[in-house]
C-alpha positions in Angstrom: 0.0 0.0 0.0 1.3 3.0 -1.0 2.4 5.8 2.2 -0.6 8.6 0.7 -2.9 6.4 1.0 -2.0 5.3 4.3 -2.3 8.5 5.3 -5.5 8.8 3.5 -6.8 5.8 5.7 -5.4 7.4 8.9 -7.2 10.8 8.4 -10.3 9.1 7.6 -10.4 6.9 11.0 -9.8 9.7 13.1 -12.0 11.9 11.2 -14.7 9.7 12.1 -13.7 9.0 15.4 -13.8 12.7 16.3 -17.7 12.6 14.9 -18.4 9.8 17.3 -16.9 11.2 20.3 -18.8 14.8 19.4 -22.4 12.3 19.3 -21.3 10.6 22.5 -20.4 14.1 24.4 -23.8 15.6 23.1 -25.9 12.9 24.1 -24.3 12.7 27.6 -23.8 16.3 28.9 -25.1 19.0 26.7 -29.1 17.3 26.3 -29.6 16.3 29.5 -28.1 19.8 30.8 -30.8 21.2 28.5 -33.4 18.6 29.9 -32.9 19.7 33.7 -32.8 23.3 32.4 -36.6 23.0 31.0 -37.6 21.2 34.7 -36.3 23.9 36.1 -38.2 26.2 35.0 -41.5 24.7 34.2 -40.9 23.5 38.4 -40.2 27.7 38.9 -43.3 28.7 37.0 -45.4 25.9 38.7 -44.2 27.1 42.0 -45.1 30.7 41.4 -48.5 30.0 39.8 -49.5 27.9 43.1 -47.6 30.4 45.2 -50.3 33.3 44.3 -52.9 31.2 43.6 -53.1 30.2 47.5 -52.3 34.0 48.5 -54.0 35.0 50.9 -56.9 37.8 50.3 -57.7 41.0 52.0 -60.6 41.5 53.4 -62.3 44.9 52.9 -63.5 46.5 55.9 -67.7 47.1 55.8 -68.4 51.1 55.7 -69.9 51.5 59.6 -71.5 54.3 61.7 -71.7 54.1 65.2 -73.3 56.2 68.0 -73.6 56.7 71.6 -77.1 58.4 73.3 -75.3 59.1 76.4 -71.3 59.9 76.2 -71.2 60.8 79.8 -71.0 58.6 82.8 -71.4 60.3 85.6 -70.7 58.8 88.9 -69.4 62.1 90.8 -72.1 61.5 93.5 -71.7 57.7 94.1 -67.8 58.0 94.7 -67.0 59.8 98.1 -64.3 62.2 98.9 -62.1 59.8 100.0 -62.7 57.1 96.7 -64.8 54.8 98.4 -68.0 53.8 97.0 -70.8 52.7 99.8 -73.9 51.8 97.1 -72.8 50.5 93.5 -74.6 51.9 90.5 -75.1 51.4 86.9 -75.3 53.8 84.0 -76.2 52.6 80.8 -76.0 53.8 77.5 -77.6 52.7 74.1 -75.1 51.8 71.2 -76.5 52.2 67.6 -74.5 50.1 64.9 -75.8 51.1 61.4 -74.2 49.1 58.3 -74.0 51.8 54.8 -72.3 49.9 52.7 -73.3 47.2 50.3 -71.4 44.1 52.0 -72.3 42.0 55.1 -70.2 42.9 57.9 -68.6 40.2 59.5 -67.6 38.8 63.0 -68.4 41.9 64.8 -66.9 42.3 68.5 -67.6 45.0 70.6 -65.0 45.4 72.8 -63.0 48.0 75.3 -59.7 46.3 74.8 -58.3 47.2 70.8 -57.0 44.0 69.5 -55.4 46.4 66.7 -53.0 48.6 68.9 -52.9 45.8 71.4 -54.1 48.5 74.4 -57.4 49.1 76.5 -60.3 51.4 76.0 -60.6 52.4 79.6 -58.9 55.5 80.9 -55.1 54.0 82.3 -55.8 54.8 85.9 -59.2 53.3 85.7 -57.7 50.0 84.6 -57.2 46.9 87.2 -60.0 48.2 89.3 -61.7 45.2 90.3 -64.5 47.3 91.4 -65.4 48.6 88.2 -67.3 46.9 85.3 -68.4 47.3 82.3 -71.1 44.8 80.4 -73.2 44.6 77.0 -76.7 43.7 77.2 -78.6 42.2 74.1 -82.1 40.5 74.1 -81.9 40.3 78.4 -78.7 38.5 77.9 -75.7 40.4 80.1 -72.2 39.9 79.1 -69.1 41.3 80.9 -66.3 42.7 78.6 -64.1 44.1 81.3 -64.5 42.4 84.7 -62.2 42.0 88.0 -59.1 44.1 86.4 -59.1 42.6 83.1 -60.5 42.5 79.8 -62.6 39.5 79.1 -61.7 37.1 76.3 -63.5 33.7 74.9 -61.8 30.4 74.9 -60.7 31.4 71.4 -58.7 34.2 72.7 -60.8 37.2 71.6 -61.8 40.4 73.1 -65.4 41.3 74.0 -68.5 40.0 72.8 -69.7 38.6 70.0 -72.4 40.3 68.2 -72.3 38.3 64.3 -72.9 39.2 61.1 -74.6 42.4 60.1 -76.3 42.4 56.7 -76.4 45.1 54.1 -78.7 48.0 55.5 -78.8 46.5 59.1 -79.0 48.5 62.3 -78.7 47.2 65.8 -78.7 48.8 69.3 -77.5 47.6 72.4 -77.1 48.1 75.9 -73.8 49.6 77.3 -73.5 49.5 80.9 -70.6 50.8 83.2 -70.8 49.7 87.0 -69.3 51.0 89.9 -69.3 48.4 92.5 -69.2 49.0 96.3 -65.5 49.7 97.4 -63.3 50.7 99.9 -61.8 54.3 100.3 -58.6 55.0 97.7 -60.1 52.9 95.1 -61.5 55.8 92.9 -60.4 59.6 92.7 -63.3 62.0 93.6 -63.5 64.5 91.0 -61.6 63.5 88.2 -62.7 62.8 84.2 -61.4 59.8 82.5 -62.0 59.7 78.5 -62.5 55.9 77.2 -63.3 54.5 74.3 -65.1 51.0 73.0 -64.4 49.5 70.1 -66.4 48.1 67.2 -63.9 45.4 65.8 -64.3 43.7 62.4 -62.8 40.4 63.2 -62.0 39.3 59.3 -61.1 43.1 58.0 -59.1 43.3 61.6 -60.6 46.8 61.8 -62.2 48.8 64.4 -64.5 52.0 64.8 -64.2 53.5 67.7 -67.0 55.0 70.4 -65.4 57.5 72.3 -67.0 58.7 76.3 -66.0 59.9 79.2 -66.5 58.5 83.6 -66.5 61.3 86.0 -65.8 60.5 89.4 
């Protein structure tokens, strides 16, 4: 055999050797690098199409107006000079909760403690006065929303009472009572004002309108 076409023979082989290797380098690294590529991003987009499909959504709060008939709670001639109280007494006041928008309000809570800002509605040196208590009444049912010191809550954790849904249109009134319980001298201040405020919390908006009034002592 002649030497060119020995060579001729030798370029060929490794001609097509080099092909081969090319096909086998392909197959093996550069399509499945393109393969994971593609799961990685159809995993990405799949991930951000369930991420905001399972967002959570806000929840508008209801358009509400409140009112008190009596803003005043005067107890300047059941406390004596020297804070002590020797006959308790009620005064109550009627709440009015009228809903003017065109959604249900939901979870209502009327309250004296603002789950919002996380403080009371009562006056700070009125608060942890076991003596003094303040109550709803609805439909000759009496429930205590600040009693013995504290705030009351339900077994769920939240503040006040309960009042439900109110629809479209809907007005309610209720009863607001503040008592002043018989107590011993020092446990009020003759003469003073304290400005409070209760609370009309939307549970699901986590909003609140507020009722502002005053105890005089």
């Amino acid at each position: 055999m002649k030497e060119n076409e020995r060579k001729l023979i030798t370029y060929g082989a490794i001609f097509i050797l080099g092909i081969a290797m090319t096909a086998i380098y392909y197959e093996q690294w550069v399509v499945p690098d393109k393969e994971q590529s593609g799961y990685n991003e159809g995993y990405t987009a799949g991930y951000n199409v369930g991420r905001t499909a399972y967002a959570p959504t806000a929840v508008r709060p209801v358009s509400l107006e409140t009112s008190i008939n009596n803003s005043e709670f005067n107890f300047s001639t059941t406390v004596a000079s020297d804070g002590s109280v020797s006959t308790g007494k009620y005064i109550n006041a009627t709440i009015t909760i009228e809903n003017t928008d065109e959604e249900t309000a939901k979870n209502i809570y009327i309250t004296a403690y603002n789950p919002i800002t996380g403080k009371g509605g009562l006056h700070d040196d009125l608060e942890n006065i076991d003596d003094l208590i303040l109550y709803i009444y609805r439909s000759g049912e009496q429930t205590a929303i600040y009693y013995q010191g504290d705030y009351v809550q339900d077994t769920s954790g939240n503040y006040g009472y309960y009042y439900g849904d109110l629809p479209a249109g809907g007005k309610v009134t209720l009863t607001y009572s503040v008592y002043i319980d018989d107590a011993v001298a020092g446990t009020f201040q003759d003469g003073q004002s304290y400005d409070c405020k209760l609370f009309i919390y939307q549970s699901d908006a986590n909003y609140a309108d507020t009722i502002s009034y005053t105890i005089l002592t």
